[in-house]
C-alpha positions as CSV (number, residue, x, y, z in Angstrom):
1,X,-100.8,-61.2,111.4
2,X,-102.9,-61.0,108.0
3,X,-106.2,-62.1,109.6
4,X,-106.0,-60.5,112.5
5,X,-104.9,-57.1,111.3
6,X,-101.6,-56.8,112.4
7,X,-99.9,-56.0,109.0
8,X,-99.3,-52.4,108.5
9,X,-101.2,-51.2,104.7
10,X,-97.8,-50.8,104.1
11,X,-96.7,-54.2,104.0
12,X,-99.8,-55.7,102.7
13,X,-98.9,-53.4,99.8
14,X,-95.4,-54.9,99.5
15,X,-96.6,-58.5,99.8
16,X,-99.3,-58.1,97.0
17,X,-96.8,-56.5,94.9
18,X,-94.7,-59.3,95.1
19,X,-98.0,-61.6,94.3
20,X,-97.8,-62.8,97.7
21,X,-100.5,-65.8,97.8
22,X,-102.7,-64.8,101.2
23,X,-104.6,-67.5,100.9
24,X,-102.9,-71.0,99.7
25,X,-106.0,-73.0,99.6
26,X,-108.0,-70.6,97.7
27,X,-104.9,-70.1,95.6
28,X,-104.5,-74.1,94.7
29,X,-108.2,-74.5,94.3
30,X,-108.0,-71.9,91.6
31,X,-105.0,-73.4,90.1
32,X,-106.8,-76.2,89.5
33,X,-109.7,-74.8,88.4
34,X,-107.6,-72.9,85.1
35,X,-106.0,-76.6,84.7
36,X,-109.4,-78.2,84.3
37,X,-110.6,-75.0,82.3
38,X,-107.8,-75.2,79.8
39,X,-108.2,-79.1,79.9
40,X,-111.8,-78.4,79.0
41,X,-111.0,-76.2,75.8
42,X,-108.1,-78.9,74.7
43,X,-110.9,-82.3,75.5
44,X,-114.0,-80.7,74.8
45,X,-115.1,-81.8,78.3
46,X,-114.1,-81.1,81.9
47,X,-114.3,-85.3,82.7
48,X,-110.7,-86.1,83.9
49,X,-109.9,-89.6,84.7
50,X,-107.8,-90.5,88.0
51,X,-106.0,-92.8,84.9
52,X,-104.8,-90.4,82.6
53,X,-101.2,-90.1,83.1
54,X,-100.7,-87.2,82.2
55,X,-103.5,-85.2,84.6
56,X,-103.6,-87.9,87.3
57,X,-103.4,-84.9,89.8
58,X,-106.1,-83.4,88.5
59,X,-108.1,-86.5,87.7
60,X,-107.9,-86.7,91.6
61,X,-109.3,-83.2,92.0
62,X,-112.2,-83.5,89.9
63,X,-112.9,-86.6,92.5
64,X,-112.3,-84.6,95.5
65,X,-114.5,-82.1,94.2
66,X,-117.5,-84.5,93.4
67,X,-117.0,-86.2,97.4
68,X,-117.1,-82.8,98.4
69,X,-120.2,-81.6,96.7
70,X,-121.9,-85.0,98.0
71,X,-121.0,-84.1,101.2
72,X,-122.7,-80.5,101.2
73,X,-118.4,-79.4,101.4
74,X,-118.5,-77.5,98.8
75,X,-118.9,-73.6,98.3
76,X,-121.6,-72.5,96.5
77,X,-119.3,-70.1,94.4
78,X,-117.4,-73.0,93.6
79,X,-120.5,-75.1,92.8
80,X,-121.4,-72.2,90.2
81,X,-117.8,-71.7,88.9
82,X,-117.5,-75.5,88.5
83,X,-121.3,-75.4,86.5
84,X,-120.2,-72.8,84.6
85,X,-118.2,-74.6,82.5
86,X,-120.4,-77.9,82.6
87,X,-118.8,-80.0,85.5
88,X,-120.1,-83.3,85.1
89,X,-121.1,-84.3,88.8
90,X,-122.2,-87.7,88.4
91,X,-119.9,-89.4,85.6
92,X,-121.8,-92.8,86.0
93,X,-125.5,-90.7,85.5
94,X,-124.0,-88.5,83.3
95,X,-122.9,-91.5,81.0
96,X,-126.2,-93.5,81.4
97,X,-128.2,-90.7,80.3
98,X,-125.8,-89.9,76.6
99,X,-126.1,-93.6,75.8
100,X,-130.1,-93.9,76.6
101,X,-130.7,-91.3,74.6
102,X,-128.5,-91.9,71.6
């Protein structure tokens, strides 16, 4: 009803006031962007491991996100939101290049 403008203002209004999530894939890829933000600030860096038990979930998300920006999947607001706080796209590159020039 939403996306095809069937919802009175009305309602809209009661359903944002209730913090009604419109969309729940924009909603979870934000959710996981503040995890990896606030992972970030406590690590120093924004490389999760898929082995880290306690942020397995979004040690897979951080994979998901680097398939989908090989693939050309990837927004380019997320792209920038994901730069902004120095998303490490290639870990393996990334890695090469601290210890060649240490």
């Amino acid at each position: 009803f939403y996306k095809k403008n069937a919802l009175s203002s009305d309602r809209i209004q009661q359903l944002n006031s209730i913090g009604f999530v419109w969309d729940p894939l924009d909603y979870s890829w934000n959710e996981n962007f503040d995890q990896l933000c606030a992972f970030k600030a406590q690590h120093g860096h924004s490389n999760v491991s898929q082995n880290d038990t306690q942020n397995k979930s979004l040690g897979r998300w951080v994979i998901r996100q680097r398939m989908f920006y090989k693939k050309n999947a990837l927004s380019s607001d997320r792209i920038q939101q994901l730069n902004s706080i120095g998303f490490i796209w290639d870990p393996f590159d990334h890695t090469w290049n601290k210890h060649f020039n240490q």
